[in-house]
SEVOKOL-944080 format. One line per 3 residues: their letters; for each residue x, y, z of N, C-alpha, C. Coordinates in steps of 0.02 Angstrom, whole numbers, padded with zeros to 5 digits. Layout:
N
a = X,Y,Z,X,Y,Z,X,Y,Z | ...
REM end
This chain:
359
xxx = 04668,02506,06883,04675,02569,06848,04739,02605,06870 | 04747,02599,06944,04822,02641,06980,04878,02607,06925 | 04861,02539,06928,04937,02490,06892,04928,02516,06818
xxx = 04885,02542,06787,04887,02543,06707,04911,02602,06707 | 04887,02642,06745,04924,02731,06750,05012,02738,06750 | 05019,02692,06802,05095,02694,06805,05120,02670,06785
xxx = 05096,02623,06744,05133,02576,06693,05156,02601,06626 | 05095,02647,06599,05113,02707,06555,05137,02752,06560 | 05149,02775,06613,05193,02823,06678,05272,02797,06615
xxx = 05288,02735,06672,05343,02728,06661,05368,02708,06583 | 05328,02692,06542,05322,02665,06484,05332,02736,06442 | 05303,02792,06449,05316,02859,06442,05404,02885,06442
xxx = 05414,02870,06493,05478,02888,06546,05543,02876,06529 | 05522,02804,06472,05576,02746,06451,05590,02801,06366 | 05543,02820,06350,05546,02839,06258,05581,02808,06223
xxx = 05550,02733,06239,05594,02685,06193,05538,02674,06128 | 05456,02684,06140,05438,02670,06120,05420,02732,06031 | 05383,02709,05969,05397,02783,05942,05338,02820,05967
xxx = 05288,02797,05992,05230,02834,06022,05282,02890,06091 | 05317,02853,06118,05351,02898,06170,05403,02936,06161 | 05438,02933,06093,05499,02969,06081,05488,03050,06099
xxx = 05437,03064,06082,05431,03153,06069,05373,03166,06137 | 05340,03096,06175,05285,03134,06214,05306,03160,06297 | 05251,03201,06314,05281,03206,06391,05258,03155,06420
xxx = 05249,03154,06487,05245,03115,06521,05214,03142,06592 | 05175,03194,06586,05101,03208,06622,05036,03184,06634 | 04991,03206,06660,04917,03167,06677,04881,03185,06618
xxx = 04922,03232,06577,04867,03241,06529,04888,03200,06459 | 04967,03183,06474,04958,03132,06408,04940,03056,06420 | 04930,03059,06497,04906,02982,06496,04850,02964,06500
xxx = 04814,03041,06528,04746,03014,06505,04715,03018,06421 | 04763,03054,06368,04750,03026,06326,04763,02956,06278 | 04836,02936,06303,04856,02882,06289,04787,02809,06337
xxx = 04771,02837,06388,04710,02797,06380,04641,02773,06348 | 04640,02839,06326,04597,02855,06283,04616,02821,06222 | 04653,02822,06190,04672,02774,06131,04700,02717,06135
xxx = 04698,02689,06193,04705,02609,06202,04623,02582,06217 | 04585,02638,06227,04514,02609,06243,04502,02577,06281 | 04529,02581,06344,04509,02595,06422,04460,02620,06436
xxx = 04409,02567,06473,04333,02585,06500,04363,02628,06567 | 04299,02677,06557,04306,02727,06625,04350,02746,06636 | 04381,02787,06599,04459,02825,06609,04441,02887,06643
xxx = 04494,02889,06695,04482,02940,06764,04486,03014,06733 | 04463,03063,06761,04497,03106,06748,04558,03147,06742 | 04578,03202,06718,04641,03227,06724,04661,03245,06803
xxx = 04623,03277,06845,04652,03276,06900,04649,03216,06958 | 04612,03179,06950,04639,03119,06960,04694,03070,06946 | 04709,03074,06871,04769,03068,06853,04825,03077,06908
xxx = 04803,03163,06891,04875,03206,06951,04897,03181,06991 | 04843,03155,07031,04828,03133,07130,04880,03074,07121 | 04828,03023,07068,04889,02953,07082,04947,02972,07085
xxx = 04972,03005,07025,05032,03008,07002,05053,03051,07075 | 05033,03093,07105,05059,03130,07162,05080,03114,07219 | 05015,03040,07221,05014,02964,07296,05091,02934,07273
xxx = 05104,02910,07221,05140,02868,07201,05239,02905,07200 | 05246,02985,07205,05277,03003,07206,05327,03032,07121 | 05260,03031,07076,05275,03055,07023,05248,03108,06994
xxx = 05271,03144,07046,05243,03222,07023,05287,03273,06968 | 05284,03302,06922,05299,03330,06883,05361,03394,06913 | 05364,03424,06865,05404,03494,06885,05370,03550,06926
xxx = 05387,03581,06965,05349,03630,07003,05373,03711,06980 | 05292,03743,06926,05302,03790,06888,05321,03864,06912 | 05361,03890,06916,05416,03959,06962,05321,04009,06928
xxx = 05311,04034,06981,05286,04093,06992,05296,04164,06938 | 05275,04180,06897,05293,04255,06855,05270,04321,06899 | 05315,04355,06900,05290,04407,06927,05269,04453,06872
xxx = 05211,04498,06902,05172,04525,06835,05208,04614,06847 | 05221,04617,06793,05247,04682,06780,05178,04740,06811 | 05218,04779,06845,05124,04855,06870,05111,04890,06816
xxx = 05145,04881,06757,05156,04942,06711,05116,04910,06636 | 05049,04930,06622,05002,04925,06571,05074,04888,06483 | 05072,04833,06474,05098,04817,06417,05050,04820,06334
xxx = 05091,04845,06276,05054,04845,06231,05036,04768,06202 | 05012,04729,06236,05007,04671,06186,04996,04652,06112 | 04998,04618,06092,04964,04604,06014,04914,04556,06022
xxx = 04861,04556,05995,04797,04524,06011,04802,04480,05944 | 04792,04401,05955,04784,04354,05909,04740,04320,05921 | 04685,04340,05882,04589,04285,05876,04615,04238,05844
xxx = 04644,04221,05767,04655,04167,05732,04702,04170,05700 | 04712,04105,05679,04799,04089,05644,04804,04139,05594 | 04874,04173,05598,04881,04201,05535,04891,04286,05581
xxx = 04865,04291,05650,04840,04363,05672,04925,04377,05682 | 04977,04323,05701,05043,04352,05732,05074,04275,05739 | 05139,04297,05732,05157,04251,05727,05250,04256,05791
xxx = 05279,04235,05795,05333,04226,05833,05390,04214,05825 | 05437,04218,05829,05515,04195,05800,05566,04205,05853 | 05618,04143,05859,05666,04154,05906,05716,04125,05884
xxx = 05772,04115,05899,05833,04091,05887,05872,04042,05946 | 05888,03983,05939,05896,03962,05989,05958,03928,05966 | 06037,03944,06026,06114,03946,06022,06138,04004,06033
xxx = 06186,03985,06024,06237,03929,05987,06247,03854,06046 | 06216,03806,05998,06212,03723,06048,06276,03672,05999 | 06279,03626,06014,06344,03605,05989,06311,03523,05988
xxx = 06342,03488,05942,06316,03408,05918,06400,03389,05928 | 06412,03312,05946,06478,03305,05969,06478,03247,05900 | 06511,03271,05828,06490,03220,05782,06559,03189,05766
xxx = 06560,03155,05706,06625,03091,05681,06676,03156,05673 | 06683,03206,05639,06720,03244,05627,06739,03287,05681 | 06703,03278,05768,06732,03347,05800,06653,03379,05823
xxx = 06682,03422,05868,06604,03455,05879,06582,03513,05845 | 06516,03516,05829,06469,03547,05773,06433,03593,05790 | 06444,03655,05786,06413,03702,05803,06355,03733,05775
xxx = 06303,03747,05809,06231,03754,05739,06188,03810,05775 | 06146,03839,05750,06088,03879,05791,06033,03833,05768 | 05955,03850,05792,05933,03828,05760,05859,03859,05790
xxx = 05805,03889,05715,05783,03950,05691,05714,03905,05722 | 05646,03948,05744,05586,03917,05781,05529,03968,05755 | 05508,03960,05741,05424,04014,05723,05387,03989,05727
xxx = 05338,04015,05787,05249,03980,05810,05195,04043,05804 | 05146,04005,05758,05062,04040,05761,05041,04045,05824 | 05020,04106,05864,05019,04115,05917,04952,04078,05934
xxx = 04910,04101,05870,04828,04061,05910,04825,03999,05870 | 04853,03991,05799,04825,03901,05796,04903,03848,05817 | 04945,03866,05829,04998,03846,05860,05047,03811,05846
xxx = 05022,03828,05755,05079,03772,05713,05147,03816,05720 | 05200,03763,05713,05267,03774,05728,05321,03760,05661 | 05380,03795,05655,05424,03783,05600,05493,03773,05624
xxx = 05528,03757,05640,05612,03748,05638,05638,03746,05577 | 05725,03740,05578,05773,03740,05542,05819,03759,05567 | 05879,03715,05553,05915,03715,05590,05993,03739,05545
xxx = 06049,03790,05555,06081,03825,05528,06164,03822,05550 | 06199,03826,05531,06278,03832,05561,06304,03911,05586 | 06239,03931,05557,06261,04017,05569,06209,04056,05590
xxx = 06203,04103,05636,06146,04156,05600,06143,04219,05572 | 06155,04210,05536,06173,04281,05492,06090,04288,05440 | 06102,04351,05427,06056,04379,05399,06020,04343,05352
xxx = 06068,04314,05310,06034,04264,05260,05995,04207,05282 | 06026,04187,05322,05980,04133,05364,05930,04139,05381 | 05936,04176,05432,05859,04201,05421,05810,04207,05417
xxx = 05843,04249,05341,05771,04257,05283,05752,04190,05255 | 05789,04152,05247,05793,04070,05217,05748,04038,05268 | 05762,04056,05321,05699,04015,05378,05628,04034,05386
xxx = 05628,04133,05373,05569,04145,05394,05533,04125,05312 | 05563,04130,05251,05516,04120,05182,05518,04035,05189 | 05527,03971,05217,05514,03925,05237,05460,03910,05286
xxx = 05484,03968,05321,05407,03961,05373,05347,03978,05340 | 05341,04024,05290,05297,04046,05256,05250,04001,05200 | 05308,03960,05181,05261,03930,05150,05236,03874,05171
xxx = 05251,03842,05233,05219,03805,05282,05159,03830,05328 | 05156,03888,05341,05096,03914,05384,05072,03965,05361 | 05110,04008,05284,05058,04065,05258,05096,04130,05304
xxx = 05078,04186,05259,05099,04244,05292,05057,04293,05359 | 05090,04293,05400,05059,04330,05454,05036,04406,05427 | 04991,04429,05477,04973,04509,05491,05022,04545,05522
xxx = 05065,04508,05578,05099,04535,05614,05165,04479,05644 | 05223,04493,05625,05271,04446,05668,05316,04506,05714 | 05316,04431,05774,05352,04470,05830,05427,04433,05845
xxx = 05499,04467,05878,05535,04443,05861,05576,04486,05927 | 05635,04459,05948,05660,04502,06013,05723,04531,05957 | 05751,04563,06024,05807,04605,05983,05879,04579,05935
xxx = 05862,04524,05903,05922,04482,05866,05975,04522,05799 | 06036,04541,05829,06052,04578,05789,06039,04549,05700 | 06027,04494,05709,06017,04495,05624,05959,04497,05598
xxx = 05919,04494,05646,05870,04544,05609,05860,04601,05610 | 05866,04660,05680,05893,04728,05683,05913,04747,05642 | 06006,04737,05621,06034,04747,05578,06095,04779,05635
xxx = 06102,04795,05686,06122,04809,05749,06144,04871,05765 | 06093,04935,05736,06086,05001,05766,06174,05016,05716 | 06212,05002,05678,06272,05019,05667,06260,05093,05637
xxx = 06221,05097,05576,06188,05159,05565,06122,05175,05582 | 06119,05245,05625,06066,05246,05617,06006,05250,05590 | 05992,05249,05520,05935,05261,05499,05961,05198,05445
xxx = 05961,05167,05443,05982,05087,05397,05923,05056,05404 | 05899,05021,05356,05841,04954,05378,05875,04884,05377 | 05894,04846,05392,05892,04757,05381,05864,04720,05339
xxx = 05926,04684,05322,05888,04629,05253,05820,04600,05304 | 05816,04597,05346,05762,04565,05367,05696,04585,05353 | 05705,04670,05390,05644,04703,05399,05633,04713,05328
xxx = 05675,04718,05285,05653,04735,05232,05600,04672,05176 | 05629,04642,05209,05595,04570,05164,05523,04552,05206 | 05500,04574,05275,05446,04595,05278,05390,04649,05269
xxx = 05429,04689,05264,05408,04750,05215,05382,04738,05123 | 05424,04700,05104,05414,04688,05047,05346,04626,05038 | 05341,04611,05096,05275,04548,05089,05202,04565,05128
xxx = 05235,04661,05141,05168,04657,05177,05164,04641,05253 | 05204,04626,05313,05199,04602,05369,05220,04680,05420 | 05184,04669,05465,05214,04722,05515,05258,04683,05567
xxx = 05321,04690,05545,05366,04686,05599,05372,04697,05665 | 05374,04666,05724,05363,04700,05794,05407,04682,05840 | 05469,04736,05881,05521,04700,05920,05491,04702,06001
xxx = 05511,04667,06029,05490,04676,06107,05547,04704,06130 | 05523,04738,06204,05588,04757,06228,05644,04726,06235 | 05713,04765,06252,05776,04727,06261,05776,04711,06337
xxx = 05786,04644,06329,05818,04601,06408,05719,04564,06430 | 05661,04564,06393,05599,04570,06409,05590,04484,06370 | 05629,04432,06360,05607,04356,06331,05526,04363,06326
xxx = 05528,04356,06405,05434,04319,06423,05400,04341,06391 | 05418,04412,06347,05366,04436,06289,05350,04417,06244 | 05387,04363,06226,05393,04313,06158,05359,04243,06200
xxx = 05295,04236,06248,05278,04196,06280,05285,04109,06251 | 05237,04137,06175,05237,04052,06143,05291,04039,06114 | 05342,04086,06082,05386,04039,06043,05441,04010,06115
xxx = 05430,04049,06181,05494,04036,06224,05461,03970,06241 | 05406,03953,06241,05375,03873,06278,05387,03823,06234 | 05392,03847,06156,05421,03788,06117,05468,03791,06115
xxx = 05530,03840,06125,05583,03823,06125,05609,03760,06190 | 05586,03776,06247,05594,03728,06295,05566,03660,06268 | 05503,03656,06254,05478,03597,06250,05530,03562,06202
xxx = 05560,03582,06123,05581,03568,06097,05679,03542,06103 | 05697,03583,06139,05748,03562,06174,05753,03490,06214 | 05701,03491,06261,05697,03452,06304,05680,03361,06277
xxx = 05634,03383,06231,05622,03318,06175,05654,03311,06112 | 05700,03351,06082,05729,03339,06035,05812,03333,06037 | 05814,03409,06069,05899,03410,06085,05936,03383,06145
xxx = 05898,03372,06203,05933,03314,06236,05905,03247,06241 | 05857,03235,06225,05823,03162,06209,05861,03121,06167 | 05888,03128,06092,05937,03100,06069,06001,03113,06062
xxx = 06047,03053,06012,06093,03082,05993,06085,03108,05926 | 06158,03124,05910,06155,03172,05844,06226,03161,05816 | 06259,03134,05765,06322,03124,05732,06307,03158,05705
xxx = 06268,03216,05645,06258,03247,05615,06198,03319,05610 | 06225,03373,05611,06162,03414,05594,06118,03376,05555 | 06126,03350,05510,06065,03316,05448,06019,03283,05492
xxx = 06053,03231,05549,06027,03198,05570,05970,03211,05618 | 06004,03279,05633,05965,03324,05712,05908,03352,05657 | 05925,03388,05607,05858,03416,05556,05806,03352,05536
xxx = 05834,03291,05528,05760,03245,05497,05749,03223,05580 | 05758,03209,05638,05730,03201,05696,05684,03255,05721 | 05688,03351,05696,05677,03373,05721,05607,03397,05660
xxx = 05596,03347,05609,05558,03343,05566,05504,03308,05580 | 05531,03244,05613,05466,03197,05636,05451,03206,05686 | 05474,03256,05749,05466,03276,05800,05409,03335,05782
xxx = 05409,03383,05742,05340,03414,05710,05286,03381,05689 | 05304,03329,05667,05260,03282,05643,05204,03264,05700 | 05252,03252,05741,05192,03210,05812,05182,03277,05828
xxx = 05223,03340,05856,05179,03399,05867,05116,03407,05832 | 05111,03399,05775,05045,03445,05748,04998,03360,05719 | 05011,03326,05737,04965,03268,05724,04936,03225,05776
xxx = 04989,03220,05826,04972,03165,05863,04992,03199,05939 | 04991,03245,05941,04994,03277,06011,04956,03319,06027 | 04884,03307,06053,04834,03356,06075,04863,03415,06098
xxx = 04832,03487,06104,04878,03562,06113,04790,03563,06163 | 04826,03579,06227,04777,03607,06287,04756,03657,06261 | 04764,03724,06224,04748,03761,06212,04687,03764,06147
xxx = 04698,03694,06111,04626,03685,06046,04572,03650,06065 | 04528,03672,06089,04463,03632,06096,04421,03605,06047 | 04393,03551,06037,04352,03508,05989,04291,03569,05976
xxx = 04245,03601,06009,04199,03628,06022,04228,03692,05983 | 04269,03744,05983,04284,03801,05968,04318,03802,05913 | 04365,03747,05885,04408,03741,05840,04383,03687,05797
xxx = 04351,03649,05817,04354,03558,05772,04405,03522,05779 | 04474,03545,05832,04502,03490,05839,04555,03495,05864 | 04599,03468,05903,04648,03478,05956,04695,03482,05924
xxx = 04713,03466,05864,04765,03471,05840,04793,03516,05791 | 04865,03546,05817,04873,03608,05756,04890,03589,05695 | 04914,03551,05691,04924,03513,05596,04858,03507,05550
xxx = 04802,03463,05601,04754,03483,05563,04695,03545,05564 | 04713,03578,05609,04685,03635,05605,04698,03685,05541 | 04774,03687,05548,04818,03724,05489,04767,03712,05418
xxx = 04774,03633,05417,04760,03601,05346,04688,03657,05348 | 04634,03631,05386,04572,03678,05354,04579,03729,05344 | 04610,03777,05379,04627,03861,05347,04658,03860,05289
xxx = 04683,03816,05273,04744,03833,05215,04730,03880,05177 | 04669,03856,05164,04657,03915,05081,04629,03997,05105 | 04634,04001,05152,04604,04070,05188,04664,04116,05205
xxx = 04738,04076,05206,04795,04107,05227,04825,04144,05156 | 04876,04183,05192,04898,04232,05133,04936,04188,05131 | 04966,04205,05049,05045,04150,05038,05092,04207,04988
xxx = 05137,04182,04977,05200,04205,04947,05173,04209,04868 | 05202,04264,04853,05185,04275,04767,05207,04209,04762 | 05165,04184,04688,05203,04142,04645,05283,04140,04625
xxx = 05305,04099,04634,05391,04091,04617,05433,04125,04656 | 05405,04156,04711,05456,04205,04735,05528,04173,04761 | 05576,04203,04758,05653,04174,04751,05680,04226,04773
xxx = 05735,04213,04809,05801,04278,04842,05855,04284,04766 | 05849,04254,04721,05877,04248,04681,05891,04311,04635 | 05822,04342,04614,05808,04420,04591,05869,04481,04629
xxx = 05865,04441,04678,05879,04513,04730,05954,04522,04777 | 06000,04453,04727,06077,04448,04749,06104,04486,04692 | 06150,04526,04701,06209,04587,04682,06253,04550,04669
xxx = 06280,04588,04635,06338,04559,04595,06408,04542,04628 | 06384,04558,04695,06448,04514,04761,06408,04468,04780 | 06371,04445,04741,06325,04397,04803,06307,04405,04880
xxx = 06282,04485,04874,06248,04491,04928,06177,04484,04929 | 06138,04480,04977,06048,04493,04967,06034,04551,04978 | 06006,04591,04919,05998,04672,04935,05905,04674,04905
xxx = 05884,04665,04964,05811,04688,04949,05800,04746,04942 | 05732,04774,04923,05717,04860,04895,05694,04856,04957 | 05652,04916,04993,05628,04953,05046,05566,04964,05022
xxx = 05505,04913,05039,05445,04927,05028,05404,04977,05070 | 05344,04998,05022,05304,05035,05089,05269,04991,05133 | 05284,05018,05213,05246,04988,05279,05268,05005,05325
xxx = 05264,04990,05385,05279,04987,05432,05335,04959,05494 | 05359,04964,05527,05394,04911,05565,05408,04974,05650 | 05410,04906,05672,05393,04944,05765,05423,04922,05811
xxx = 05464,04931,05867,05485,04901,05928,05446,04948,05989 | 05453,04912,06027,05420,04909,06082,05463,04917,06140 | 05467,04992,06166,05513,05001,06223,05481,05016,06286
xxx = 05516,05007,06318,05498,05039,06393,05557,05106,06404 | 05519,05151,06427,05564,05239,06429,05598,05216,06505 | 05673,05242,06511,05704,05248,06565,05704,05316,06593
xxx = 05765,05317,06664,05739,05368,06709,05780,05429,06690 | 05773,05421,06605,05816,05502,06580,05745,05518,06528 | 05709,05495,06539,05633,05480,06486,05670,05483,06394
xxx = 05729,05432,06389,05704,05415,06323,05707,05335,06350 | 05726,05323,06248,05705,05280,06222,05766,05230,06179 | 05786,05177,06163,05843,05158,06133,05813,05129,06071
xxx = 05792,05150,06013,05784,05106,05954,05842,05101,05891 | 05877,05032,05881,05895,05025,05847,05954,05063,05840 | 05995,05054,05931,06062,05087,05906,06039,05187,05924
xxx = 05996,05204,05918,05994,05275,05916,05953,05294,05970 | 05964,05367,06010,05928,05363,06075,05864,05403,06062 | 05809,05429,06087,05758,05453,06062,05742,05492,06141
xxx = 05730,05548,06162,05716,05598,06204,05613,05586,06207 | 05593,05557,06247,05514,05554,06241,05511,05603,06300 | 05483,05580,06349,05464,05606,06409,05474,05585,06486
xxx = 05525,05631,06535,05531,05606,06612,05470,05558,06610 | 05413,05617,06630,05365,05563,06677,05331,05535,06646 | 05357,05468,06588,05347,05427,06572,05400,05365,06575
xxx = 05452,05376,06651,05503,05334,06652,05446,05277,06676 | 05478,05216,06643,05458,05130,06666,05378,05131,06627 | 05355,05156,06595,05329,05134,06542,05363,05129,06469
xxx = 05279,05087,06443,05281,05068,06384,05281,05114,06318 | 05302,05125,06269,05284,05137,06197,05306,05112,06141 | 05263,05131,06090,05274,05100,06035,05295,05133,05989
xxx = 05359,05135,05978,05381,05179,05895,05383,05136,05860 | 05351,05183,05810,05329,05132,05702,05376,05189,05675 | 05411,05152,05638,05428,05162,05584,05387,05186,05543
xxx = 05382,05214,05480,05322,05219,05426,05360,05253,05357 | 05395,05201,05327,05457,05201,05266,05402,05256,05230 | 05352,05253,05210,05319,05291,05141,05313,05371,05160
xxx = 05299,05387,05233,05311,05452,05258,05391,05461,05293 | 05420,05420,05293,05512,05423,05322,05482,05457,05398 | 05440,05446,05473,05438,05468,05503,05442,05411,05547
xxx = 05464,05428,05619,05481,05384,05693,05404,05411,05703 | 05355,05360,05729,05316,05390,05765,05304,05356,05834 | 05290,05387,05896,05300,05348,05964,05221,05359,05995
xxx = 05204,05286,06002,05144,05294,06030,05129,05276,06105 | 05088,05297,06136,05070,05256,06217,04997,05268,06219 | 04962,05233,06266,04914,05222,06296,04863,05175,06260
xxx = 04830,05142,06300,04776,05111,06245,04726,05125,06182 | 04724,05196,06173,04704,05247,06115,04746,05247,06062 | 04830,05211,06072,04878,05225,06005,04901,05298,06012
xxx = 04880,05348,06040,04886,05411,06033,04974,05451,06023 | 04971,05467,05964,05069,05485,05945,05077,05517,05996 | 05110,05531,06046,05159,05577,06094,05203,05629,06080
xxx = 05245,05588,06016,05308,05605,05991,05324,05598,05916 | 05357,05633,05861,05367,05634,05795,05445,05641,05806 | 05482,05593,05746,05559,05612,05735,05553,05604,05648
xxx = 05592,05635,05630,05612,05600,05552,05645,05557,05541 | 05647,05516,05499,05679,05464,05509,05683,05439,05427 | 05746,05480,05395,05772,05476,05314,05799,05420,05291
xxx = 05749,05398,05250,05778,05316,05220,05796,05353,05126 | 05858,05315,05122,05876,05340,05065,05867,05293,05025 | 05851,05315,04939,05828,05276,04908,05746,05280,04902
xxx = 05728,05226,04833,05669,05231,04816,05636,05202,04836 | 05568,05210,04878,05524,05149,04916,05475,05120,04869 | 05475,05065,04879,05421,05034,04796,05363,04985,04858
xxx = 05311,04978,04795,05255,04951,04842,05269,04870,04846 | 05227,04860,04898,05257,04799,04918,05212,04734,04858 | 05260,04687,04863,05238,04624,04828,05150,04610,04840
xxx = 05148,04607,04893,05067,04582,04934,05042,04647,04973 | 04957,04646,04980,04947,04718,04999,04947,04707,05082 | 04958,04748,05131,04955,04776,05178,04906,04761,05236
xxx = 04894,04720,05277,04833,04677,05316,04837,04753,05354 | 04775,04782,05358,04737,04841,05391,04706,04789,05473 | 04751,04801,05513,04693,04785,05573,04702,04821,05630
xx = 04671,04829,05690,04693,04862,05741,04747,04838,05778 | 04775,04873,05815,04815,04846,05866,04801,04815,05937
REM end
């Protein structure tokens, strides 16, 4: 049993094989790869560990988080669809026939059923984007709530202050509550930052790449084994029906919100060929922590809350249909603080209605 462990060990290690191209190479994928070779009496997972630990193939050793003292507003996700994630990862570079290739490339994960989206871009500009997140959409359905760190293109980057973003606006228009985490605060974006690593590590330095095209259909079948053939520690058979987020997705399908029929950016390019969305009614919110002058920095503009609330948390919403900043703290939601906050122009209702849930 020691020799079959390490034999898949190293057989893992090699990713010559296509079962090994995209897998890790832990106790927990070998005790499932035993499991599907149908191996009598397959050890457990921490047994696994031990060999692998006797033998001197112990894994990475995981850095310690230190936990912030200061109460955070989380977002609470029971089931797919409750929130969703987005990050941006670059500027990384492909060394191709023509010269080296510069690309970003766009990531959004369901926080609780854990399906994942990429696309991969030469730019990130605003349009992009929106091109990634209405792609993601119609792959996993529209969230209640997406969360997103401070990326000026989706911001729009505080230049005016009271401006909205093609971004925010195109979740506005579908119904989503927008949510920023603090600035310089990653670890707040917990799941999409673990796929970004994972995905790096197995996609962008695992192969080569002569071509973006080439890096986009690798990083296609690399989803593929994510949500089919790679058990997720986090889905249990018992609670879910099944370890896997691909087919988990599939059974919800019809329970998820989706995109009006036909919807297209097409309606909504100007006669420079810009993308000028309308300003629906809803919401949209970042998430600051007050410094030791007790404000606040949203979006480019400073906001006066309260001293002795330096090194905490609050939450200012937006709320386009009343044009008001509102700043909340404590676990009650309770407003603190009111600003106005004048959006010019006509606010129209949004495409899809408005998911009502708590925070």
């Amino acid at each position: 049993m020691v020799k079959k462990i390490l034999s898949i060990r190293a057989e893992l290690e090699a990713h010559k094989s296509r079962r090994a191209a995209f897998s890790g190479i832990g106790a927990e994928v070998i005790h499932w790869e035993l499991i599907q070779r149908k191996v009598c009496l397959v050890p457990s997972i921490p047994t696994i560990s031990r060999i692998l630990s006797r033998h001197g193939k112990t894994g990475r050793i995981k850095k310690k988080r230190t936990n912030s003292t200061q109460p955070y507003p989380y977002i609470a996700a029971k089931q797919m669809g409750d929130l969703q994630q987005t990050d941006i990862v670059g500027p990384r570079h492909l060394r191709g026939a023509n010269g080296i290739i510069r690309f970003y490339s766009f990531h959004t994960v369901d926080v609780a059923g854990h399906t994942v989206f990429t696309s991969q871009f030469t730019d990130k500009q605003t349009i992009s984007l929106c091109r990634h997140m209405v792609a993601t959409w119609r792959f996993m359905g529209i969230p209640s709530v997406s969360q997103m760190d401070n990326e000026m293109a989706a911001t729009g980057g505080g230049r005016y202050p009271y401006s909205i973003s093609q971004v925010i606006r195109l979740y506005l228009l579908l119904g989503i509550h927008m949510v920023f985490i603090p600035q310089g605060e990653p670890g707040r974006n917990a799941s999409i930052e673990s796929f970004n690593e994972l995905w790096q590590e197995r996609v962008l330095r695992r192969h080569l790449y002569p071509s973006i095209a080439v890096l986009r259909r690798t990083s296609e079948r690399f989803l593929q084994y994510y949500h089919y053939e790679k058990p997720h520690r986090s889905l249990t058979q018992k609670e879910h029906g099944t370890r896997f987020p691909g087919v988990l997705r599939d059974s919800l399908w019809k329970s998820f919100r989706h995109l009006p029929k036909g919807f297209s950016f097409d309606k909504y390019i100007d006669s420079h060929g810009h993308l000028n969305l309308p300003i629906a009614k809803g919401k949209f919110s970042f998430i600051r922590k007050v410094d030791a002058h007790g404000r606040i920095e949203v979006n480019g503009t400073s906001y006066f809350i309260r001293r002795k609330l330096e090194g905490q948390y609050v939450i200012a919403t937006i709320n386009t249909h009343q044009k008001r900043l509102a700043v909340k703290q404590g676990s009650k939601n309770k407003i603190i603080k009111s600003f106005s906050f004048p959006i010019r122009g006509r606010i129209i209702v949004p495409l899809l209605p408005i998911t009502r849930r708590k925070s």
